[in-house]
mmCIF file of the N, C-alpha and C atoms, coordinates in Angstrom:
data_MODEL
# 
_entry.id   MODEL 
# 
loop_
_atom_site.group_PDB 
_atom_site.id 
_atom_site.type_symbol 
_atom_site.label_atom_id 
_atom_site.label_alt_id 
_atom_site.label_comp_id 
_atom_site.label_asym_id 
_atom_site.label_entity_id 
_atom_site.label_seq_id 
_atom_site.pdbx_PDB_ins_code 
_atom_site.Cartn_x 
_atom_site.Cartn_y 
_atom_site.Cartn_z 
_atom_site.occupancy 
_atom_site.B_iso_or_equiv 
_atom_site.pdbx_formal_charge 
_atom_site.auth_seq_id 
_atom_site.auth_comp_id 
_atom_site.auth_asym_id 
_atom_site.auth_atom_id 
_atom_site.pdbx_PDB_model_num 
ATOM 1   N N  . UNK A 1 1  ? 0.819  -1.194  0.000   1.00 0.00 ? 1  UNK A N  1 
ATOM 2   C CA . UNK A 1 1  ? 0.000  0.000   0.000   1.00 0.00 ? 1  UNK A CA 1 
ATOM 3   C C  . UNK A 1 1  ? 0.864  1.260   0.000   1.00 0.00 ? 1  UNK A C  1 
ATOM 4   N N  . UNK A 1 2  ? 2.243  1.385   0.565   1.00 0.00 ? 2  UNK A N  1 
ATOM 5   C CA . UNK A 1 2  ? 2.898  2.741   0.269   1.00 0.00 ? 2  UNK A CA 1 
ATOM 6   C C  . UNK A 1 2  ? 3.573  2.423   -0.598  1.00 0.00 ? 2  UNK A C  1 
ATOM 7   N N  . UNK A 1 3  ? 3.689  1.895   -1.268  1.00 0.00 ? 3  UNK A N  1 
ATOM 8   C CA . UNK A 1 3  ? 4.522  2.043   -2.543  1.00 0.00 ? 3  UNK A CA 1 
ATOM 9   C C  . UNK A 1 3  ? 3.207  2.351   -3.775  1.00 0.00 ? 3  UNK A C  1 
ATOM 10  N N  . UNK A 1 4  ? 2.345  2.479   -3.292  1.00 0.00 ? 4  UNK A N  1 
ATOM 11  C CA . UNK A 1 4  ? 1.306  2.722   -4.263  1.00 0.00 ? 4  UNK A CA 1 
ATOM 12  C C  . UNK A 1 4  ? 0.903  4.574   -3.791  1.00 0.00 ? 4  UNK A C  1 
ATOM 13  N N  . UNK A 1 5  ? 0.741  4.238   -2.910  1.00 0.00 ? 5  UNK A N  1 
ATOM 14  C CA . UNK A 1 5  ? 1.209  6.068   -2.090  1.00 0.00 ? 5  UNK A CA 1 
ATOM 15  C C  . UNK A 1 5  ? 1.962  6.758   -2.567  1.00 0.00 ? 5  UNK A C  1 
ATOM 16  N N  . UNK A 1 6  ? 3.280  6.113   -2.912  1.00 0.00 ? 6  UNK A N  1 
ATOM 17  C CA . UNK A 1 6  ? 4.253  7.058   -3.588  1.00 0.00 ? 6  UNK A CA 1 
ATOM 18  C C  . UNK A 1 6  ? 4.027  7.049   -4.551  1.00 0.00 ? 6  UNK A C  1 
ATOM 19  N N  . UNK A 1 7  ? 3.728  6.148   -5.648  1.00 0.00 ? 7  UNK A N  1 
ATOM 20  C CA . UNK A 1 7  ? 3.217  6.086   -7.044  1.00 0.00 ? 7  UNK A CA 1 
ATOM 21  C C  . UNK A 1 7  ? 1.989  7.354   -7.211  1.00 0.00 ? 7  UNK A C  1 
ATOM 22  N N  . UNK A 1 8  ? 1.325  7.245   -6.554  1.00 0.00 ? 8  UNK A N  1 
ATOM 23  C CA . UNK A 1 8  ? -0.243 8.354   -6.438  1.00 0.00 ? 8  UNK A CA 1 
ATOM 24  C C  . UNK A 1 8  ? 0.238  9.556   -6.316  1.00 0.00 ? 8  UNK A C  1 
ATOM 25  N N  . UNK A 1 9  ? 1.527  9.662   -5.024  1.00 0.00 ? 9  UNK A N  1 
ATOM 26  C CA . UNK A 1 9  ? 2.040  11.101  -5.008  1.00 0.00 ? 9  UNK A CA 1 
ATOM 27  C C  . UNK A 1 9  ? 2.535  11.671  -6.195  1.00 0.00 ? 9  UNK A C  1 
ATOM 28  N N  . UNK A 1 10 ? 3.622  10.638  -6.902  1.00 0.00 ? 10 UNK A N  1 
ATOM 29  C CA . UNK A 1 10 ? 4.088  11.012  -8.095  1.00 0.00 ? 10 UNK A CA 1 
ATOM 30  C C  . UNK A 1 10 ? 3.297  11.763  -9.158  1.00 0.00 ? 10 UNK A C  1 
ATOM 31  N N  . UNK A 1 11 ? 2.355  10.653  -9.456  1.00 0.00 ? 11 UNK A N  1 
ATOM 32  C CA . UNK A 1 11 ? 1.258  11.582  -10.090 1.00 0.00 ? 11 UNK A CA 1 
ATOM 33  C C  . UNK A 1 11 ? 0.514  12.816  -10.197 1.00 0.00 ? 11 UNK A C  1 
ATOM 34  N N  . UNK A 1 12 ? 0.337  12.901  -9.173  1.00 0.00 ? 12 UNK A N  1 
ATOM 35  C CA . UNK A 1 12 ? -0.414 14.006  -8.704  1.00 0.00 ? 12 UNK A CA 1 
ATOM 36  C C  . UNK A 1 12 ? 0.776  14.956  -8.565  1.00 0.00 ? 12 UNK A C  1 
ATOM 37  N N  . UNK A 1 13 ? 1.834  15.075  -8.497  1.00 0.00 ? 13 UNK A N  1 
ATOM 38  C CA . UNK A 1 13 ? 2.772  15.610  -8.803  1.00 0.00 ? 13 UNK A CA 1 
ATOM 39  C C  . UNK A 1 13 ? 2.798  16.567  -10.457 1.00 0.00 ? 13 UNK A C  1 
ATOM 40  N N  . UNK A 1 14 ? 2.982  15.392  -10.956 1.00 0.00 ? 14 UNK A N  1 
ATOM 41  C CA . UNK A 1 14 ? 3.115  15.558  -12.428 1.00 0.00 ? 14 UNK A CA 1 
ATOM 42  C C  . UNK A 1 14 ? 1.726  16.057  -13.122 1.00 0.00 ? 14 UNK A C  1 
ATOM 43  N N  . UNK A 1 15 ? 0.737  15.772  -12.464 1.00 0.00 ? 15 UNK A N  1 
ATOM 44  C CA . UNK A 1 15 ? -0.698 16.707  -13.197 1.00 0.00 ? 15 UNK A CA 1 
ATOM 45  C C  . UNK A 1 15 ? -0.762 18.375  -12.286 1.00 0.00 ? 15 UNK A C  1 
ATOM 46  N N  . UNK A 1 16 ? 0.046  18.403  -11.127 1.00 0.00 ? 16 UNK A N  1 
ATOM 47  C CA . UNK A 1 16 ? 0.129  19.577  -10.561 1.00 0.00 ? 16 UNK A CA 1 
ATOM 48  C C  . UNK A 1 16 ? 0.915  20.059  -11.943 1.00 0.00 ? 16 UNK A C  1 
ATOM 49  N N  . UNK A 1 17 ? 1.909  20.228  -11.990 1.00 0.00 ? 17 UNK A N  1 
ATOM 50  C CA . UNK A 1 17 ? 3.001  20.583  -12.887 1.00 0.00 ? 17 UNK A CA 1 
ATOM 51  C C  . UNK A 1 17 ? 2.817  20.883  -14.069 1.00 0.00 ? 17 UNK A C  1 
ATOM 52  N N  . UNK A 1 18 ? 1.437  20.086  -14.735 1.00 0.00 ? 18 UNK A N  1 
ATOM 53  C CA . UNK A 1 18 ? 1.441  20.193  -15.498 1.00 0.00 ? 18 UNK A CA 1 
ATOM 54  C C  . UNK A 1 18 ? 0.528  21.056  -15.684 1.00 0.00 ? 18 UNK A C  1 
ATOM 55  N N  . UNK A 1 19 ? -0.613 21.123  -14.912 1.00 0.00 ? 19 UNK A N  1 
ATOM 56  C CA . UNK A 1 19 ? -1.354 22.635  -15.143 1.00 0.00 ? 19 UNK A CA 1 
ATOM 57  C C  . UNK A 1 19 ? -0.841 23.738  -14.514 1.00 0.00 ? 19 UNK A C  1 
ATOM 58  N N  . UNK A 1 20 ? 0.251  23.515  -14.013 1.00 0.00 ? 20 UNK A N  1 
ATOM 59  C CA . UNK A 1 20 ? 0.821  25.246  -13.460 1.00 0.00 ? 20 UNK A CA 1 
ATOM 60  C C  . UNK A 1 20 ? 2.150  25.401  -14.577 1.00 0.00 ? 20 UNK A C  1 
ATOM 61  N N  . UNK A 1 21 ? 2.199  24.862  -15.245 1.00 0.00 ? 21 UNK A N  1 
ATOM 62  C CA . UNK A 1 21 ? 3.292  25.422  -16.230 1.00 0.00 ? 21 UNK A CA 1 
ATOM 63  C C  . UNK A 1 21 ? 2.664  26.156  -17.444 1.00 0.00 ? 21 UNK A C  1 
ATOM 64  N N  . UNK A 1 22 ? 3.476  26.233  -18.471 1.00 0.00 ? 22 UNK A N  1 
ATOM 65  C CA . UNK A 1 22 ? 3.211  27.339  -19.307 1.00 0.00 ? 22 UNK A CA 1 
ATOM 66  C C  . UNK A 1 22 ? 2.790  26.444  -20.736 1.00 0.00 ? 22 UNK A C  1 
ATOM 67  N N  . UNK A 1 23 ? 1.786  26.998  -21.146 1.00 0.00 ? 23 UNK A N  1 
ATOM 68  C CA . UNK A 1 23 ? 1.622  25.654  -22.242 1.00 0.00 ? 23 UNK A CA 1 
ATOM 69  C C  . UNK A 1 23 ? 2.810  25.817  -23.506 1.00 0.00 ? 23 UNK A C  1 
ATOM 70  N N  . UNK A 1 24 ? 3.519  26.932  -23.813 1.00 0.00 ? 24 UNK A N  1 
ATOM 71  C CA . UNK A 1 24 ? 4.117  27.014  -24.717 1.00 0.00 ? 24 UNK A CA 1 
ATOM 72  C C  . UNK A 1 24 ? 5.551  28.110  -24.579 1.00 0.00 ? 24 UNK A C  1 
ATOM 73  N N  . UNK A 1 25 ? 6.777  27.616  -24.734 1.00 0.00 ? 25 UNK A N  1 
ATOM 74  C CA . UNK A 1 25 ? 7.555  29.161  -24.003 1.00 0.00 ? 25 UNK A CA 1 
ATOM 75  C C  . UNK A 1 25 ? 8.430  29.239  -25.194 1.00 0.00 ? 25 UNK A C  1 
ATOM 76  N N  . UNK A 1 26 ? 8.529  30.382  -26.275 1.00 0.00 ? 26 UNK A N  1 
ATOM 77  C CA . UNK A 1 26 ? 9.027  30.978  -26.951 1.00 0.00 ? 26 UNK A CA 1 
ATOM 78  C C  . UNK A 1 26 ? 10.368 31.499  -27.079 1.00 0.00 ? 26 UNK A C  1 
ATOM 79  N N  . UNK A 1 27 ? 11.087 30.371  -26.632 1.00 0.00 ? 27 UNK A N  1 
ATOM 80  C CA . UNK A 1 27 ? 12.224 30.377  -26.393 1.00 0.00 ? 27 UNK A CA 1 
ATOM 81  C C  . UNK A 1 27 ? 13.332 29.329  -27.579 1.00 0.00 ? 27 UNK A C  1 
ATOM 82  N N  . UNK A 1 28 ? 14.592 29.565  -27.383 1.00 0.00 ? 28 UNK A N  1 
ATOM 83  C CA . UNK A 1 28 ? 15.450 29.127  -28.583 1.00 0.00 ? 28 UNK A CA 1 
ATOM 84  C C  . UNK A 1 28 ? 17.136 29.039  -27.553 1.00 0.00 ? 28 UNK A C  1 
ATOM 85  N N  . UNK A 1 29 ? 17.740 28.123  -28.183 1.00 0.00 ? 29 UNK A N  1 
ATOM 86  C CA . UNK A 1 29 ? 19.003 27.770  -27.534 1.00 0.00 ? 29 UNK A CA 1 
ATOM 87  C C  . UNK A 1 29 ? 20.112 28.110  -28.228 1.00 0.00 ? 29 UNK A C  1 
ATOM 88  N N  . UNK A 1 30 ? 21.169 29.253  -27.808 1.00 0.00 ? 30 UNK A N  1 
ATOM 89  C CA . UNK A 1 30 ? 21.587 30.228  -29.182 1.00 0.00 ? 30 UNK A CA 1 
ATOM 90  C C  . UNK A 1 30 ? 22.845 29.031  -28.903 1.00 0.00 ? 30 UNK A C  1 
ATOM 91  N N  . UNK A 1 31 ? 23.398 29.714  -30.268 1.00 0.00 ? 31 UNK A N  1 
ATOM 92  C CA . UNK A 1 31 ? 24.984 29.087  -30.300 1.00 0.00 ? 31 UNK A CA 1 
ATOM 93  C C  . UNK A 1 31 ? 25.512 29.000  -29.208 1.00 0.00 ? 31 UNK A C  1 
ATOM 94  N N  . UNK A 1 32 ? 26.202 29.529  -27.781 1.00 0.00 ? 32 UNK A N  1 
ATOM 95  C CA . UNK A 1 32 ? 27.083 29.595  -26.821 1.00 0.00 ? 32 UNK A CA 1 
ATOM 96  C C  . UNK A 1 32 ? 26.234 28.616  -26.123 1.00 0.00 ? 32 UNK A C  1 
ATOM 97  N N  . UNK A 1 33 ? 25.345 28.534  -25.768 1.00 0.00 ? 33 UNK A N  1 
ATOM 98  C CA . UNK A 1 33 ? 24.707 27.815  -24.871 1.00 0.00 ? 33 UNK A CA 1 
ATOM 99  C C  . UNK A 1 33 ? 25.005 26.359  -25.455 1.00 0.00 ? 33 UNK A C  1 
ATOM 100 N N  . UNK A 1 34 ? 24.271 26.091  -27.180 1.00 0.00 ? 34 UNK A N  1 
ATOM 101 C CA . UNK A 1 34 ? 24.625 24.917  -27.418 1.00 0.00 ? 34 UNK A CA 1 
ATOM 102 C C  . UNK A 1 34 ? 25.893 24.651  -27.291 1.00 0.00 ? 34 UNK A C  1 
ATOM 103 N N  . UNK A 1 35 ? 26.927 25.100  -28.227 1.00 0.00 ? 35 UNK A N  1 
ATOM 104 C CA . UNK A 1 35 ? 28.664 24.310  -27.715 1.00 0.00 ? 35 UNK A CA 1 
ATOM 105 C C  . UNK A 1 35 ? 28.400 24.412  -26.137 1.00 0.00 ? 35 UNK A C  1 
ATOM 106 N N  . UNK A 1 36 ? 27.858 25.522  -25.047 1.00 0.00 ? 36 UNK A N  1 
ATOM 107 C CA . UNK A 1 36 ? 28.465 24.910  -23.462 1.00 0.00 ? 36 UNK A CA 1 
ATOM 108 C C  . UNK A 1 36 ? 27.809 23.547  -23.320 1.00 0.00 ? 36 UNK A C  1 
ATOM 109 N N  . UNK A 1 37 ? 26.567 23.254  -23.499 1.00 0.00 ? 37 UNK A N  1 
ATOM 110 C CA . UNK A 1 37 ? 25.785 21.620  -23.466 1.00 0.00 ? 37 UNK A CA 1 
ATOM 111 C C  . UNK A 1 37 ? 27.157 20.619  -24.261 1.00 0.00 ? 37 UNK A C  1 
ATOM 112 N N  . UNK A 1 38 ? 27.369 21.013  -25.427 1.00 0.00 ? 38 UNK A N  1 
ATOM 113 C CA . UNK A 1 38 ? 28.298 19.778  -26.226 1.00 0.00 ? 38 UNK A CA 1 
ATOM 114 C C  . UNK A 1 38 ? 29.618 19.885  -25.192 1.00 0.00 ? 38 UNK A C  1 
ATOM 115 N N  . UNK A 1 39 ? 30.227 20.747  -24.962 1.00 0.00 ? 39 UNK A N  1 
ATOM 116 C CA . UNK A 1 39 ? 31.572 20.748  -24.196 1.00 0.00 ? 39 UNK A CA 1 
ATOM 117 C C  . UNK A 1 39 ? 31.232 19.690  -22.654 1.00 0.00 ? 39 UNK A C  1 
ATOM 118 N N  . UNK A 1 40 ? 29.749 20.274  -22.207 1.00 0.00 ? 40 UNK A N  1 
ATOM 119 C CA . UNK A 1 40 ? 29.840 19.423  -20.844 1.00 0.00 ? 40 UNK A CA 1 
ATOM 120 C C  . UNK A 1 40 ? 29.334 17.514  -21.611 1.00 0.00 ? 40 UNK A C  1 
ATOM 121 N N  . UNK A 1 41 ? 28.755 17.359  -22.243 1.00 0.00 ? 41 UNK A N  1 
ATOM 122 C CA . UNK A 1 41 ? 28.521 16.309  -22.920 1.00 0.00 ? 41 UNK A CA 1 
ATOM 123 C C  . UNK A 1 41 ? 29.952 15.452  -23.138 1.00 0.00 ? 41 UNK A C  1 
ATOM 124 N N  . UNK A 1 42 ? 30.981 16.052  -23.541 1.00 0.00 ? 42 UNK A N  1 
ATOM 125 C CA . UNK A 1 42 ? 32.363 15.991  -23.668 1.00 0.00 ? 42 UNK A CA 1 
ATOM 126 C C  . UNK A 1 42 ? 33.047 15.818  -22.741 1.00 0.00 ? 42 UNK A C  1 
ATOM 127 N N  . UNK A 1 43 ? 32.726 16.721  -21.550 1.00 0.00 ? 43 UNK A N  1 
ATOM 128 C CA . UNK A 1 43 ? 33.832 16.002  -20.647 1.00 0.00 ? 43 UNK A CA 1 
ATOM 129 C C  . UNK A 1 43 ? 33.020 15.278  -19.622 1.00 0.00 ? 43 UNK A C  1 
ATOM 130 N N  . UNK A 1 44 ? 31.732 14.830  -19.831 1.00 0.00 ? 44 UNK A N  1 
ATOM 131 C CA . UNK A 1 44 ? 31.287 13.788  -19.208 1.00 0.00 ? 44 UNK A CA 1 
ATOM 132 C C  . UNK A 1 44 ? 32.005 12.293  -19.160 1.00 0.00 ? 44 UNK A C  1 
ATOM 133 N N  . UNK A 1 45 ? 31.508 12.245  -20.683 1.00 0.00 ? 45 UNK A N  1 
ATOM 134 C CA . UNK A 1 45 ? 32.673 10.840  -21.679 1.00 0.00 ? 45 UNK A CA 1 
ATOM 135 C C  . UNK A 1 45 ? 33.592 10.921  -21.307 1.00 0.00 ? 45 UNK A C  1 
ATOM 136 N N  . UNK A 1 46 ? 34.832 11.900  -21.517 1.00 0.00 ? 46 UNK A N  1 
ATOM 137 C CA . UNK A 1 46 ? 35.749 11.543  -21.032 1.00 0.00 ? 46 UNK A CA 1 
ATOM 138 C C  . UNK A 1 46 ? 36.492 11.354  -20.036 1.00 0.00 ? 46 UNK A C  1 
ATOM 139 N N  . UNK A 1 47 ? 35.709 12.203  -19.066 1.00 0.00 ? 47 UNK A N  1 
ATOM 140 C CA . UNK A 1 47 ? 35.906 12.150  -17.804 1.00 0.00 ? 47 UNK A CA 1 
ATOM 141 C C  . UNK A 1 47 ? 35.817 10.556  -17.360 1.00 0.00 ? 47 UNK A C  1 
ATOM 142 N N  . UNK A 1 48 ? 34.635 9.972   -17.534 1.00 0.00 ? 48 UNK A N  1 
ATOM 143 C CA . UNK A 1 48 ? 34.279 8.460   -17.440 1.00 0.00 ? 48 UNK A CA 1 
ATOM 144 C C  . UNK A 1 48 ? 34.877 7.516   -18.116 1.00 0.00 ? 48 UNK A C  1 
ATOM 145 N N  . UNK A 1 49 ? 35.182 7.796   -19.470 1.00 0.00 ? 49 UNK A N  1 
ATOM 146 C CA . UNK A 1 49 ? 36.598 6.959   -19.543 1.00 0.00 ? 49 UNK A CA 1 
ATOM 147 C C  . UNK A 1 49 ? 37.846 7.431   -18.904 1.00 0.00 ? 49 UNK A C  1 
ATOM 148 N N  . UNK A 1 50 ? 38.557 8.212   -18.568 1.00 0.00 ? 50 UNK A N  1 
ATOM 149 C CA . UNK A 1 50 ? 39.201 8.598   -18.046 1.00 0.00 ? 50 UNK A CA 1 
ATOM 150 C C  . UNK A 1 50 ? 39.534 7.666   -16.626 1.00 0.00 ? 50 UNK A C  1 
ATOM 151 N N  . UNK A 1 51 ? 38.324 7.739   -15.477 1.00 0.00 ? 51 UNK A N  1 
ATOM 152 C CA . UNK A 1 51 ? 38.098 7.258   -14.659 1.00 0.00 ? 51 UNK A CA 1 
ATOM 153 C C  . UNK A 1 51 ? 37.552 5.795   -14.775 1.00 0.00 ? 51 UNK A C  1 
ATOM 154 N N  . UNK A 1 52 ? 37.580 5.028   -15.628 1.00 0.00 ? 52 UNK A N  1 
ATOM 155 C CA . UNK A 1 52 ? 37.480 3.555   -16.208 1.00 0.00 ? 52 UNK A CA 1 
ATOM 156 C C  . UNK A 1 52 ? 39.073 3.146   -16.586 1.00 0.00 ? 52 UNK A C  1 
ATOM 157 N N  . UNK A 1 53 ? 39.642 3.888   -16.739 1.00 0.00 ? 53 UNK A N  1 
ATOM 158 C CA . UNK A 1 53 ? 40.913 3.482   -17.209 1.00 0.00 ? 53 UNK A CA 1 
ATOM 159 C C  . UNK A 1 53 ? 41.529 3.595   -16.106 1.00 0.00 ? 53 UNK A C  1 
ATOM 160 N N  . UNK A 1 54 ? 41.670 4.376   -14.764 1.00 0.00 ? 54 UNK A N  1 
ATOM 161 C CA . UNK A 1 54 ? 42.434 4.546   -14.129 1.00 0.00 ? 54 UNK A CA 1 
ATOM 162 C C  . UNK A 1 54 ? 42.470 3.549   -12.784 1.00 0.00 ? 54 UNK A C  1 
ATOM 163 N N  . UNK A 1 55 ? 40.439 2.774   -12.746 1.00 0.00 ? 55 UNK A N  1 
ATOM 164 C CA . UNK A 1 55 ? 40.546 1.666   -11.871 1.00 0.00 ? 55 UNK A CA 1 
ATOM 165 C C  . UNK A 1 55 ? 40.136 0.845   -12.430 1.00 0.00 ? 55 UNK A C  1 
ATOM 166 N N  . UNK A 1 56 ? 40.687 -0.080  -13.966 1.00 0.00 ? 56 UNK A N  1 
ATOM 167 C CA . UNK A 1 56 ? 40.298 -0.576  -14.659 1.00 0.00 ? 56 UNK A CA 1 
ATOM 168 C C  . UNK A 1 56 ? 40.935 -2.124  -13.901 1.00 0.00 ? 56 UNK A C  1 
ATOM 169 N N  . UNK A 1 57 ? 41.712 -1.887  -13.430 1.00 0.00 ? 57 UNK A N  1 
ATOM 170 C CA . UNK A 1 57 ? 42.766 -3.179  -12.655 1.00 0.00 ? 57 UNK A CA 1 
ATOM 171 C C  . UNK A 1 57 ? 41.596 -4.001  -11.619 1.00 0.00 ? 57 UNK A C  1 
ATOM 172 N N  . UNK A 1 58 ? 41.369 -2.748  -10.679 1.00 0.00 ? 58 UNK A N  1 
ATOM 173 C CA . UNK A 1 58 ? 40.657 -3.136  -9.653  1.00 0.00 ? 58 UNK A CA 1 
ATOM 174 C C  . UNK A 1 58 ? 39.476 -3.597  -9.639  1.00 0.00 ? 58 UNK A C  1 
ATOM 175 N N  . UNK A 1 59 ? 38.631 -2.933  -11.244 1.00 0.00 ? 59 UNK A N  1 
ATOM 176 C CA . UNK A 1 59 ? 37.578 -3.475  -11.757 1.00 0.00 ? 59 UNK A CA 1 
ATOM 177 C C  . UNK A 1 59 ? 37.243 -4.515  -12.464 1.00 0.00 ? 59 UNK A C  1 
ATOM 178 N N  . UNK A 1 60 ? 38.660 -5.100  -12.668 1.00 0.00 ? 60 UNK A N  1 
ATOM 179 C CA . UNK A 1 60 ? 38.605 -6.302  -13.576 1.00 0.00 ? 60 UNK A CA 1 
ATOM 180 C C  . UNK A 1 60 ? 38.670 -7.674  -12.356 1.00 0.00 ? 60 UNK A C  1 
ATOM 181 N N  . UNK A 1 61 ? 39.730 -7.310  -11.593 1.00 0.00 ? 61 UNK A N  1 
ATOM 182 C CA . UNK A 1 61 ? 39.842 -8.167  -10.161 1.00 0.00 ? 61 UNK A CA 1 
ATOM 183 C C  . UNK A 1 61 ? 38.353 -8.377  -9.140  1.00 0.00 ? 61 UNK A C  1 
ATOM 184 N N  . UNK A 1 62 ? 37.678 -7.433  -8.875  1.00 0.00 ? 62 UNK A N  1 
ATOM 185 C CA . UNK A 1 62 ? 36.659 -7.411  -8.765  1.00 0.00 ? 62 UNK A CA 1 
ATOM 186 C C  . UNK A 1 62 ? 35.626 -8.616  -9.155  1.00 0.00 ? 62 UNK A C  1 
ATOM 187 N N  . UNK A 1 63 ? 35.492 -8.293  -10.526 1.00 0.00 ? 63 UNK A N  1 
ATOM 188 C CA . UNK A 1 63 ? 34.687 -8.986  -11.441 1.00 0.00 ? 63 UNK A CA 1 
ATOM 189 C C  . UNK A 1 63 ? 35.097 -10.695 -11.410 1.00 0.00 ? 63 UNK A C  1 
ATOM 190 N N  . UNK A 1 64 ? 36.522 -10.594 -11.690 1.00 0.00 ? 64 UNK A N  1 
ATOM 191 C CA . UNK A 1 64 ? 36.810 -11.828 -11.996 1.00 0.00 ? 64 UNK A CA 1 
ATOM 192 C C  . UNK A 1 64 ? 36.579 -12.405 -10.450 1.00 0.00 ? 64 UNK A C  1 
ATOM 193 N N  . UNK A 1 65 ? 37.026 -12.260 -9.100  1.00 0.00 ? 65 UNK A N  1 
ATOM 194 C CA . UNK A 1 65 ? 36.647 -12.815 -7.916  1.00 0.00 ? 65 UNK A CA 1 
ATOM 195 C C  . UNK A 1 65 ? 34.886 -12.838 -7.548  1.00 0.00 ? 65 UNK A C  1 
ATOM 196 N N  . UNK A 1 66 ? 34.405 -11.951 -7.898  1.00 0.00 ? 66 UNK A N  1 
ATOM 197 C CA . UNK A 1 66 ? 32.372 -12.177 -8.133  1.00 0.00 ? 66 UNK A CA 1 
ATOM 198 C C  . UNK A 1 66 ? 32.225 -13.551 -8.876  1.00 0.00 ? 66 UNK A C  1 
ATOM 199 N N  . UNK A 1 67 ? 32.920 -14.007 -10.487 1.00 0.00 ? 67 UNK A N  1 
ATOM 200 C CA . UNK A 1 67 ? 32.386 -15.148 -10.984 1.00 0.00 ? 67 UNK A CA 1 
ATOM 201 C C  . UNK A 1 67 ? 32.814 -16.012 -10.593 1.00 0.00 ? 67 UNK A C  1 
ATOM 202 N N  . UNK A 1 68 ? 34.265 -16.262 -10.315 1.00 0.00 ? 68 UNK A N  1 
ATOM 203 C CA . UNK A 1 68 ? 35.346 -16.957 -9.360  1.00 0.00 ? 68 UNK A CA 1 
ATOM 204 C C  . UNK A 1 68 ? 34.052 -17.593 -8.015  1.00 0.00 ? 68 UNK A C  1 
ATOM 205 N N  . UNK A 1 69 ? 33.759 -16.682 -7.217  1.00 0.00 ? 69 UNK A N  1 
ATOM 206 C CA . UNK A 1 69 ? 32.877 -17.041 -6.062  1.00 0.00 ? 69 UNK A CA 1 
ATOM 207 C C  . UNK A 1 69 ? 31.721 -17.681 -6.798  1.00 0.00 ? 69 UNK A C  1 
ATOM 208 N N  . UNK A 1 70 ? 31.200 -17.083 -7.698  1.00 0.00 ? 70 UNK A N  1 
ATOM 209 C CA . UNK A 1 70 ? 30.349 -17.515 -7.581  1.00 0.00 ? 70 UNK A CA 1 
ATOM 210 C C  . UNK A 1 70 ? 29.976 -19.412 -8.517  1.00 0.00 ? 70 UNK A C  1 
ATOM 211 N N  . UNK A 1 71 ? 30.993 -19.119 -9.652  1.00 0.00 ? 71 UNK A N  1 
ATOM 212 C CA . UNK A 1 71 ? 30.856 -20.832 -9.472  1.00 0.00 ? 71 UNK A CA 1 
ATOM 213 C C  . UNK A 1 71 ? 31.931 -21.991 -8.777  1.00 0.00 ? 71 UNK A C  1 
ATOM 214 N N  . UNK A 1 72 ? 32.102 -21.416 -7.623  1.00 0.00 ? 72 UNK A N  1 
ATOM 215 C CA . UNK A 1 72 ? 32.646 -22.341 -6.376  1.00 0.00 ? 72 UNK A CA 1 
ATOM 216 C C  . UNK A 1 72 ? 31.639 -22.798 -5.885  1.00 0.00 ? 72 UNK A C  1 
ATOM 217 N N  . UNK A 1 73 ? 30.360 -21.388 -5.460  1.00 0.00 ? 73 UNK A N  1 
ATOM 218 C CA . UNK A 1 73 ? 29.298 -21.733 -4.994  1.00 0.00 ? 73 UNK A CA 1 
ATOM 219 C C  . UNK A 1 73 ? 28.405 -22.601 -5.621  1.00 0.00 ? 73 UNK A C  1 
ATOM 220 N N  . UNK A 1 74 ? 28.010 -22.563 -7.085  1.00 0.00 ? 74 UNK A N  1 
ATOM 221 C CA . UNK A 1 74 ? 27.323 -23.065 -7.804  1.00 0.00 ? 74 UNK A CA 1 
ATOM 222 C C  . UNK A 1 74 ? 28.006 -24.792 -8.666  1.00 0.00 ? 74 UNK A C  1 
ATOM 223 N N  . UNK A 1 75 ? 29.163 -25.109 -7.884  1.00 0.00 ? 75 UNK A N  1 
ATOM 224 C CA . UNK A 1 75 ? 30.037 -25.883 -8.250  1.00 0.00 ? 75 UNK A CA 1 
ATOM 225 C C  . UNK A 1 75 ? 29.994 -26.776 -9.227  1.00 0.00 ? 75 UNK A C  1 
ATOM 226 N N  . UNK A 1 76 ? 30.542 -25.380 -10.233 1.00 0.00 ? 76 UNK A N  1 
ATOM 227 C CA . UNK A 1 76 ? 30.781 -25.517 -11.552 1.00 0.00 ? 76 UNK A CA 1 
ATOM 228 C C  . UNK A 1 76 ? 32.691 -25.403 -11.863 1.00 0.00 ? 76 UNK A C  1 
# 
């Protein structure tokens, strides 16, 4: 029953929102704004590879001791 509560809140959320907003806003996204969106788009990626490469060791060790365990457990 509260997880259906929160579901109901949600809603009612989103039909609030939606009649207090604006039905139409006359607006446009000039050049500077778009390249700042592509630049942060940019160093999202690379940031995240960046940071994939740098605990790529620990993430592979990781992984391999998860399947390792797990077919010991499943004794395979």
């Amino acid at each position: 029953m509260k997880r259906f509560r929160g579901w109901a809140a949600a809603a009612a959320a989103c039909v609030a929102l939606d009649l207090i907003a604006p039905s139409s806003a006359h607006a446009y996204i000039d050049m500077g704004t778009g390249s700042y969106f592509i630049q942060l788009a940019a160093a999202a990626v690379l940031g995240t590879v960046f940071t994939v490469k740098m605990y790529w060791t620990s993430i592979l060790a990781s992984v391999k001791t998860h399947f390792a365990d797990r077919a010991k457990r499943h004794g395979a």
